[in-house]
N, C-alpha and C positions, 0 to 999 in steps of 0.2 A: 401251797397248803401249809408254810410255816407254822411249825406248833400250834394247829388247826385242830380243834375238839370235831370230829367229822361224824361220832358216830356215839351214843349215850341211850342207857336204859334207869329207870328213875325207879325203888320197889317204893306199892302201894302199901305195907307194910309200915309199921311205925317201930325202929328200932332202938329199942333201951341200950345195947350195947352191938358193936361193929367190929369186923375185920376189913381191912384193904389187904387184899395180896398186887402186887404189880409185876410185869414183864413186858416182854420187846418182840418183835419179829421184822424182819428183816436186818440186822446186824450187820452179817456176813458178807450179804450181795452184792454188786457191782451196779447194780438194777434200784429203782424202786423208793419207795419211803422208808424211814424209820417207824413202825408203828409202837405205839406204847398203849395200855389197857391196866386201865385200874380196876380191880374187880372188888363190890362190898358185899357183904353177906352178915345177916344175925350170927354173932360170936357164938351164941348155943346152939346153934343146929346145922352151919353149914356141911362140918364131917358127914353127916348122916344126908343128909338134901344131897349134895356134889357124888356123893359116894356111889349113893343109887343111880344116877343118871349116869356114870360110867367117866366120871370126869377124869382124867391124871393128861400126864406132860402131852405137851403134842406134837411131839415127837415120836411119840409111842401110839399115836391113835392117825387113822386116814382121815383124807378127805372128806368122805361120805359120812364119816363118822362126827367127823370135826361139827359138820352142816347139822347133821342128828341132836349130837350136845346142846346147841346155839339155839335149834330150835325151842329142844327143852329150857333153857336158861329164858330164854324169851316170855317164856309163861308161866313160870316161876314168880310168884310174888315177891318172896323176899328178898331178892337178889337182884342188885343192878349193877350198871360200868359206865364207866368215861374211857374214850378212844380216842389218844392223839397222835396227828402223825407229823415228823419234819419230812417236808416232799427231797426230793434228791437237789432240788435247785437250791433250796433253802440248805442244806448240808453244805453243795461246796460256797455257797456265800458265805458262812461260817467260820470254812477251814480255809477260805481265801484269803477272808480279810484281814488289814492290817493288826488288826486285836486279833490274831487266831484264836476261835474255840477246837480246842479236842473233840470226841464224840462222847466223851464219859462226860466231863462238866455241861454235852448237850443232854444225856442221859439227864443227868442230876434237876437239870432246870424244867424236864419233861414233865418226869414222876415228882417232884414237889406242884410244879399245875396241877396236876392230875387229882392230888392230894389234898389240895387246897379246892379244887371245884367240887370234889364230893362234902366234904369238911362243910361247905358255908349253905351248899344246897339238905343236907340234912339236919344242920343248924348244929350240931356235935363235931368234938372230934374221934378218930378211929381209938377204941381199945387199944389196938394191935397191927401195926402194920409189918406185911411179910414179902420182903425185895429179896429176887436173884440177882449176886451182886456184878457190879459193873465197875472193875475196877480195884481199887485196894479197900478194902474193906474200912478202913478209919476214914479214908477221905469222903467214902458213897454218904458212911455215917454221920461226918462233919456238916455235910451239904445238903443232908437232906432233914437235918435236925427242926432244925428252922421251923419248918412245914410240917412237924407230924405233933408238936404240943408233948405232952404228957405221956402219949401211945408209948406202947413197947417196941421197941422195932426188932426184929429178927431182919439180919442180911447174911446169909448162905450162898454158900458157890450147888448149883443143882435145887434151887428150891423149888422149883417148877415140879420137880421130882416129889418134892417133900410135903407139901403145903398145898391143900388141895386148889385156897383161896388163887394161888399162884399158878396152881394149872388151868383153874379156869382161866384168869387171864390169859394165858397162854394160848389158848387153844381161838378165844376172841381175836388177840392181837395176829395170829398167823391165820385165821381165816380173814383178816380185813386188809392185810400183805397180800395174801395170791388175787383178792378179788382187784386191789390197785394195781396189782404191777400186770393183771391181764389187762385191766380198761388204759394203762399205759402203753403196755405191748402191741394191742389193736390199732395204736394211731403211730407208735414212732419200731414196733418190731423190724417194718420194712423197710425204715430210712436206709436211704442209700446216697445221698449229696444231701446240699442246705434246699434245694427245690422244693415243695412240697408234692409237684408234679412226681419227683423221682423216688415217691415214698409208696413202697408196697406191702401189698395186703395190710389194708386198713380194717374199718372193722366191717365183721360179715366173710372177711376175705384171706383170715389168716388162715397159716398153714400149722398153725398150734403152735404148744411150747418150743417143737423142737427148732425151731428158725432161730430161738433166742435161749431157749435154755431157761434155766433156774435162777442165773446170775450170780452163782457161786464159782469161781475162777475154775477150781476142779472137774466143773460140765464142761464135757467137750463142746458143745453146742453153744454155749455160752461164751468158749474159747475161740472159736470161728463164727463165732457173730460178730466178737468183738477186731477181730483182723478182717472183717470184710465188708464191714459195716459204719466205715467214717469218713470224713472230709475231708481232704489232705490241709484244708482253711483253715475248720469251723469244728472240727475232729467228730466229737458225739451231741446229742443230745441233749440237753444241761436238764431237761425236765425227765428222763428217761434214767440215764446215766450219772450215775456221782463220781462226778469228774475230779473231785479232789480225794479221793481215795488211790495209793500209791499205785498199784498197776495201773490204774487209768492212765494218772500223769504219764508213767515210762511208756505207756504205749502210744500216749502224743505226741513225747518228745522225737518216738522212733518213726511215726506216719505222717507225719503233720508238720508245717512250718512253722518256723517258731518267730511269735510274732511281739512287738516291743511296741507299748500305746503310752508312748511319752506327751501323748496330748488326753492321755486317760487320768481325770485326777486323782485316782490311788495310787498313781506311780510315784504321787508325792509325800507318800507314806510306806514304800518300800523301802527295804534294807539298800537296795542297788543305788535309790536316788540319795540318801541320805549320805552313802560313803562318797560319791561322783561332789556332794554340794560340799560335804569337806574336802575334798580335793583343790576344787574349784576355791574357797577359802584360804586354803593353803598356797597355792598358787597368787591369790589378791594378795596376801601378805607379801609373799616373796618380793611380787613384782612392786608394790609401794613403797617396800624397804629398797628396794634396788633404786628406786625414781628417787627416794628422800636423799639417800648416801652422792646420787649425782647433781642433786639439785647445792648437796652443801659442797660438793666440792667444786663445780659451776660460779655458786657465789665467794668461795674461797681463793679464786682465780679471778676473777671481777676484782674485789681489794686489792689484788697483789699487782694488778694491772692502773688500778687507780691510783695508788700508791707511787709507784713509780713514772705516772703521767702527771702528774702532781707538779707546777709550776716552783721552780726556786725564788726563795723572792728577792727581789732585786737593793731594797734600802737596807743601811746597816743602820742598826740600834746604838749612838753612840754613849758610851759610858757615862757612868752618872759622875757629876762632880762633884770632890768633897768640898 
């Protein structure tokens, strides 16, 4: 689902002036996609529209509630979003590859798409855009400059809290988090080898969250899933699991065999092959300079042999006459 627009509401509305607020949901997880949700709304009347429907962080509102809002947003004219997500496979091809990306400069390139598909489909750009920030605050704003034009941007630590434009989003992007990482957890919750025979409770057949947890390392459940739940080969998931996120890694390194794919062509862009081919370099010199210094002194012993095999000659030169 690499930085996949999965899910968008368009307002029938004709807006003179816009807000974008933007946020995330799944950050934390072990589990799942990255989702991101830009949210627009008319700059003069969201406060009072988002207010009434009960909107703020959602963190602070349930479930039932979260489904409540969305509906209302749903039917809401003036209001629409962009929802993208990077699936967990797309994260560690990211943090694997030889260019390593971070997940803030994955942030950064999410929320300016995001930014830019609202921007060209309204044919304007935002007033005001309001991001909870990701990272240091100068670099979120260097990177995301680019994409926002003219707008004013506000970046806050807590704006989910502040900016209501921000908790709707919020409240989108983590209902569109539990609904992937359950239609996730239905097909790979019960992996238990690379089999597909040996994968339980699919869908129809789970035994709910608690087999898998949250996929915040601090659920227990999430904690004994992940110890009882991998390949000693093939370890997790790669579509389920983000495998390049640190705990993952040390819990490969400690279950799992560690496996070396020198016929794999990225190894020809790791650190590992790079220092082995200057070795290897280093060593050709040696050994050429070692061949050259025996080859001159092989030919330096040939002269000294020729030299002294060298026939005397026999007629004498006799003197000239005055």
């Amino acid at each position: 689902m690499g930085n996949e627009i999965v899910r968008e509401k368009w307002t029938t509305d004709t807006l003179s002036r816009y807000v974008v607020g933007v946020d995330e949901s799944g950050r934390g997880p072990v589990f799942g996609p990255l989702v991101y949700c830009g949210f627009f709304c008319d700059e003069g009347k969201y406060n009072e529209v988002l207010r009434e429907m009960g909107v703020k962080d959602s963190k602070k509102v349930s479930e039932s509630k979260r489904k409540e809002i969305h509906t209302k947003l749903l039917d809401e004219p003036g209001v629409g979003w962009v929802v993208s997500c990077f699936s967990s496979r797309e994260l560690s091809e990211a943090m694997f590859h030889h260019e390593k990306e971070n997940v803030n400069l994955l942030s950064y390139k999410i929320v300016g798409s995001i930014i830019t598909k609202i921007w060209r489909r309204l044919n304007k750009p935002p007033s005001k855009v309001y991001l909870d920030i990701v990272g240091l605050e100068e670099t979120y704003r260097k990177n995301i400059t680019p994409y926002t034009g003219e707008a004013e941007v506000v970046i806050e630590s807590d704006a989910d809290s502040t900016y209501l434009p921000v908790s709707a989003s919020s409240i989108i992007a983590k209902l569109v988090f539990d609904e992937e990482l359950q239609r996730l957890g239905d097909i790979y919750g019960g992996y238990t080898g690379r089999d597909r025979d040996e994968y339980q409770g699919g869908a129809g057949e789970r035994e709910g969250d608690d087999q898998y947890g949250s996929g915040v390392l601090s659920d227990e459940r999430t904690k004994k899933w992940l110890d009882t739940h991998y390949d000693a080969l093939f370890g997790y998931p790669c579509e389920f699991v983000r495998l390049s996120w640190e705990p993952i890694v040390t819990l490969m390194k400690k279950n799992c065999f560690e496996v070396q794919w020198f016929s794999d062509s990225t190894y020809r862009y790791s650190e590992e092959y790079f220092e082995k081919e200057k070795e290897q370099k280093e060593k050709n010199r040696l050994k050429n300079k070692k061949n050259s210094e025996r080859r001159k002194v092989k030919r330096a012993e040939e002269r000294e042999i020729k030299e002294k095999e060298k026939p005397v000659s026999q007629f004498i030169i006799p003197p000239r006459q005055k």
